[in-house]
C-alpha positions in Angstrom: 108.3 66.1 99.9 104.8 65.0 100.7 103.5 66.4 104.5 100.0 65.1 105.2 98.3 67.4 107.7 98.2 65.0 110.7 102.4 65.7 110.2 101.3 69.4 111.8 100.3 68.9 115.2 99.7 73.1 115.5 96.8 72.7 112.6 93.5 72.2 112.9 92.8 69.6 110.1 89.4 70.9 109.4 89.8 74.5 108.6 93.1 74.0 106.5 92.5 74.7 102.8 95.1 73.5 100.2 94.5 76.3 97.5 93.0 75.6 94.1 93.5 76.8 91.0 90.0 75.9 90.4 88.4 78.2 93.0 90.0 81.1 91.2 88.0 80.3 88.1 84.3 82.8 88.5 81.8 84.0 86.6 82.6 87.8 85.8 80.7 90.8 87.1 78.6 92.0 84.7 79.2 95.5 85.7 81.9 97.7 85.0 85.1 98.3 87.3 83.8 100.4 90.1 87.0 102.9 91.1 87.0 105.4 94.2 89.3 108.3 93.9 90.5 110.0 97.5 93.0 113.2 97.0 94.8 115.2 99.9 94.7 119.2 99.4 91.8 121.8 99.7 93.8 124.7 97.9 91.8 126.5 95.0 94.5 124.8 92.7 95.2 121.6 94.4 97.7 119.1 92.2 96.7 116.1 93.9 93.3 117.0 92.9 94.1 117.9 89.3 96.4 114.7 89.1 93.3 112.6 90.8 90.6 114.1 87.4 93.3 113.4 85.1 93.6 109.7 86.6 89.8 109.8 86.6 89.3 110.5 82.7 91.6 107.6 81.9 89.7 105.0 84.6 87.0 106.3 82.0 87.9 106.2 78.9 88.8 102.2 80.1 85.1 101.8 80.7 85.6 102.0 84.5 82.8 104.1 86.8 84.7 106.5 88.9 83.2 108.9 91.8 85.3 111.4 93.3 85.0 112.0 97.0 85.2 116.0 98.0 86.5 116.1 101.4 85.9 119.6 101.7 83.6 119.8 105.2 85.1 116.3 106.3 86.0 116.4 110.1 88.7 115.1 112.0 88.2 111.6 113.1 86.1 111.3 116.2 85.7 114.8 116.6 81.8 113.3 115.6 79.8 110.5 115.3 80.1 108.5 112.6 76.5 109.7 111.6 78.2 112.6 110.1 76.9 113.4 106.7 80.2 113.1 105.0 81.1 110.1 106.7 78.1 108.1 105.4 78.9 109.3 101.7 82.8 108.1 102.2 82.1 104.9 103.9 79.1 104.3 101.3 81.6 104.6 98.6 84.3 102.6 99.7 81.6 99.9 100.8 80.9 100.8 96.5 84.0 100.6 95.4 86.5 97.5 93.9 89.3 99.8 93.7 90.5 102.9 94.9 92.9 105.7 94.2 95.1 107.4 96.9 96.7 110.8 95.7 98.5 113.0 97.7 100.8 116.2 98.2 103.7 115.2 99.7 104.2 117.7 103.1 106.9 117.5 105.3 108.4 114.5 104.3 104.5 112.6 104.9 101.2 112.8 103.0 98.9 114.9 104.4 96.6 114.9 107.0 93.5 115.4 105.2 93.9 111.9 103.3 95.1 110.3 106.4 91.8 111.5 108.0 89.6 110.3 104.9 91.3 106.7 105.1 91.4 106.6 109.5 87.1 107.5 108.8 86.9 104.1 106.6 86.4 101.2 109.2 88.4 98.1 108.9 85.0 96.6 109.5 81.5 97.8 110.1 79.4 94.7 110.8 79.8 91.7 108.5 81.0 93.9 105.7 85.1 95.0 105.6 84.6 97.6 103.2 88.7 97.7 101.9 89.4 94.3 102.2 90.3 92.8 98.9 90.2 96.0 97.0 92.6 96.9 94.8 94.5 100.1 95.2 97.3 102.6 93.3 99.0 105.1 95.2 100.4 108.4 93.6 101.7 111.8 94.8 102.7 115.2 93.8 105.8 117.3 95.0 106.8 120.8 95.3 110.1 120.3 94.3 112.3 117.3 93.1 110.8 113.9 93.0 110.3 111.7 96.6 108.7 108.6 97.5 107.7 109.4 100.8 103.8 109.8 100.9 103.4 106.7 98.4 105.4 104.6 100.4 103.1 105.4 103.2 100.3 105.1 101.8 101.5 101.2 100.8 101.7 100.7 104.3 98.4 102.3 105.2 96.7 100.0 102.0 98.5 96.5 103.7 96.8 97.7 106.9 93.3 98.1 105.2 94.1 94.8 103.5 94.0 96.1 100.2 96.2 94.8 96.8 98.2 97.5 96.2 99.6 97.4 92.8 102.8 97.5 91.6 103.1 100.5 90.1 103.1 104.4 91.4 103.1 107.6 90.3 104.9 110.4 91.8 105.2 113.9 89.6 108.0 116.3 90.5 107.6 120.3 90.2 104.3 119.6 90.3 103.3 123.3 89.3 105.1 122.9 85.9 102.9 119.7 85.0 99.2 121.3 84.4 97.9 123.7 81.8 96.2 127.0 83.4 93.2 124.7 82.5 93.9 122.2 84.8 94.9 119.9 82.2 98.1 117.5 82.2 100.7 118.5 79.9 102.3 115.5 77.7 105.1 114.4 79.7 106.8 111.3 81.2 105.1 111.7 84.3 101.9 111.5 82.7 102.9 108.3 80.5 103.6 106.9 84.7 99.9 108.0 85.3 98.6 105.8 81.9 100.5 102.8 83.0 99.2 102.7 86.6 95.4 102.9 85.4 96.3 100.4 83.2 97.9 98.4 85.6 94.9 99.0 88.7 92.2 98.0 85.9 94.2 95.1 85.0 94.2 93.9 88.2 90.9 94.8 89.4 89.4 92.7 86.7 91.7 90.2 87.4 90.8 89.9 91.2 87.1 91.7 91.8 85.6 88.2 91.5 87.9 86.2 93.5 88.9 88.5 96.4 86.7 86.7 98.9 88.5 83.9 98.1 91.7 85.5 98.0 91.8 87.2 101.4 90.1 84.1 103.2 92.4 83.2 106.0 93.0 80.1 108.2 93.8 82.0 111.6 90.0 84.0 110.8 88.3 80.7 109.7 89.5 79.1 113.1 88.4 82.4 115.0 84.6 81.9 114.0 85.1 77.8 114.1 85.5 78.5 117.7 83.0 81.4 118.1 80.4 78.8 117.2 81.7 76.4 118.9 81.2 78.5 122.4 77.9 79.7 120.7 76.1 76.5 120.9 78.4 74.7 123.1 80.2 71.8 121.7 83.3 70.3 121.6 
């Protein structure tokens, strides 16, 4: 069934978009996949950090760039201004960044609070620039004990929020403290086959969509917004 836009009286004719196949085709970046990797524990032998390097030599060995943020010395949100040393290198990276990384412990049920506070310091938008927007982004977490979903499922709903493309896949390693070497190293195992396929899977996809994401998160309801910013702007009908 045909429906011609003057059959939606709601719609504002001019800002509706049928998508195209065609605006999907770009020219590719010339650069390789940029990846920012957050993790969620300070201890001396942190899992989520181990697991975050082990992710990070595979993003790698793919051809990706990765930079690690420390958040060591990162405050609690708003407890300063947003001149904060630390706060400029995290918001310049995930300004940086095409995709990110999210790992974390998973404590009381939740992921912790210091990746909640590295993601609550990234703006949903600082000027004209969002600097998640479009991203893609793969979730994993460690546990203590048997395996849970908890903090990866939250951290899909924080990456919805920050209108990220969270990919399928996740990684989520039980007992934890019998996965690494004493060198830090990830011992062959199931859960680290999980960790191979979701860096396969987040550099599939951000190739797939690092070009096009502009395109992809456009929105009607946002293109209307600024029709009628302008229009108030320089008064018109």
């Amino acid at each position: 069934m045909f429906v011609s836009p003057m059959e939606l009286p709601a719609l504002v004719e001019g800002l509706f978009q049928i998508p195209s196949i065609e605006k999907l085709n770009s020219l590719p970046s010339d650069h390789p996949p940029r990846f920012l990797m957050l993790y969620g524990s300070l201890r001396e032998r942190s899992y989520s950090r181990l697991l975050t390097f082990e992710a990070a030599r595979l993003l790698t060995a793919m051809g990706g760039e990765v930079r690690i943020f420390d958040p060591a010395g990162l405050p609690l949100v708003d407890s300063v201004p947003d001149t904060h040393s630390k706060v400029i290198e995290l918001r310049e990276l995930a300004i940086w960044a095409e995709g990110m990384v999210w790992t974390s412990p998973e404590r009381h049920g939740a992921m912790t609070g210091l990746l909640k506070t590295q993601i609550d310091w990234i703006p949903l938008s600082e000027g004209a620039v969002r600097p998640t927007q479009g991203k893609t982004l793969a979730v994993m977490q460690v546990c203590g004990g048997s395996q849970s979903f908890n903090a990866v499922n939250q951290m899909r709903i924080l990456g919805r929020w920050m209108r990220m493309l969270t990919i399928p896949n996740q990684s989520s390693v039980a007992k934890a403290f019998t996965e690494f070497e004493e060198d830090g190293r990830m011992k062959p195992s199931s859960f680290y086959d999980r960790v191979v396929d979701v860096m396969e899977e987040l550099y599939k996809f951000t190739l797939l969509t690092r070009d096009i994401s502009g395109y992809l998160t456009d929105r009607y309801s946002e293109r209307k917004e600024s029709a009628e910013e302008l229009t108030k702007r320089v008064n018109q009908r």
